[in-house]
N, C-alpha and C positions, 0 to 999 in steps of 0.2 A: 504494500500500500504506500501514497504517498501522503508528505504532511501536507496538512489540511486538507485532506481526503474524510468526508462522509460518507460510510457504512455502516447500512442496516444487516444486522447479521437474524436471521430466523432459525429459531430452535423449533425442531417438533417433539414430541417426546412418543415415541412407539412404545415403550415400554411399562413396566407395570410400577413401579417407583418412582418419586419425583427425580429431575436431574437441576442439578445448578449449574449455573456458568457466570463466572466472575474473566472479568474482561482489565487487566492490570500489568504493572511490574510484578516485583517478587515480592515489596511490601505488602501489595492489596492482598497478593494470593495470603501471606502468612496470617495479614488480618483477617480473611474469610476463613481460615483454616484454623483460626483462635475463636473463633463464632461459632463456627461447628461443634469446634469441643464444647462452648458453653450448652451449645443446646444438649450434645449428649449427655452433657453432669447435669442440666434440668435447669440450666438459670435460663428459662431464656421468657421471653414477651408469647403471649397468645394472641388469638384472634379467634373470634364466630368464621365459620365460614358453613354455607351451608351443604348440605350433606346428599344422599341418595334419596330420591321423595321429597324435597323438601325437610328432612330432619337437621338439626343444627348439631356440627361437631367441633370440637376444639381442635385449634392446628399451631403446631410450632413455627414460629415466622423466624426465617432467618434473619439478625439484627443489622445486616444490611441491604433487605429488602429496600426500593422504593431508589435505590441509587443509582441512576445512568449506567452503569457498568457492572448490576447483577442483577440474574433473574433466576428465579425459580417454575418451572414449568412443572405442572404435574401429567400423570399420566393420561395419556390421550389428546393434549392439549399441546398449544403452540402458543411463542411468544417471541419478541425484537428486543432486540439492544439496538437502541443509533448509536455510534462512534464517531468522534471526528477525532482524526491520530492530529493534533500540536504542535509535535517535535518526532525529530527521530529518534527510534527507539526501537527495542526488541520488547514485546510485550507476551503475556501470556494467558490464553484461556483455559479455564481449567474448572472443572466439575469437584465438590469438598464434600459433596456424599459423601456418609462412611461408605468404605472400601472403593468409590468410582477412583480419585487419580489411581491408587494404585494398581488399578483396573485398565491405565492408560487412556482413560478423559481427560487430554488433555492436548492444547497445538500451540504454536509458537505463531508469532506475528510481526513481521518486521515493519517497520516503516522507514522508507526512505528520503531526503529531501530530495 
């Protein structure tokens, strides 16, 4: 890609578990990767969200929901990141499921001037 290049990147998720995707350097990933673990020790923010039928169920929100550069899709469902690359850079997307990076969820993104 080049700087100041705008891309829409679209996620589908075919699969049966949610998948994330954080869109960063090495910081962001470490920070979504410090999030993660919150949510597995239980600190983490809820939300209603509704459910099959109409029934309501609680969902863990990842604490950087809502940020330009991360989304959570669930299963069956599709979602966009826009991007606009800044500066040059190697950046990284990467999925912080447990177990997805080491699953190999994960691509490299260059930007060039």
């Amino acid at each position: 890609f080049k700087v100041r290049e705008t891309v829409t990147f679209k996620f589908h998720n075919d699969a049966k578990v949610p998948h994330e995707e954080v869109i960063g350097d090495e910081a962001a990933q470490q920070a979504a990767l410090a999030a993660m673990a919150a949510i597995d020790a239980g600190s983490t923010t809820t939300a209603p969200s509704g459910g099959a039928r109409g029934r309501s169920r609680l969902v863990l929100r990842h604490p950087g929901m809502g940020l330009p550069n991360v989304i959570s899709v669930e299963p069956g469902r599709s979602g966009t990141i826009t991007f606009q690359f800044a500066k040059a850079a190697t950046l990284l997307m990467e999925c912080h499921e447990k177990g997805h990076l080491e699953a190999g969820m994960k691509a490299t993104i260059v930007v060039t001037g």
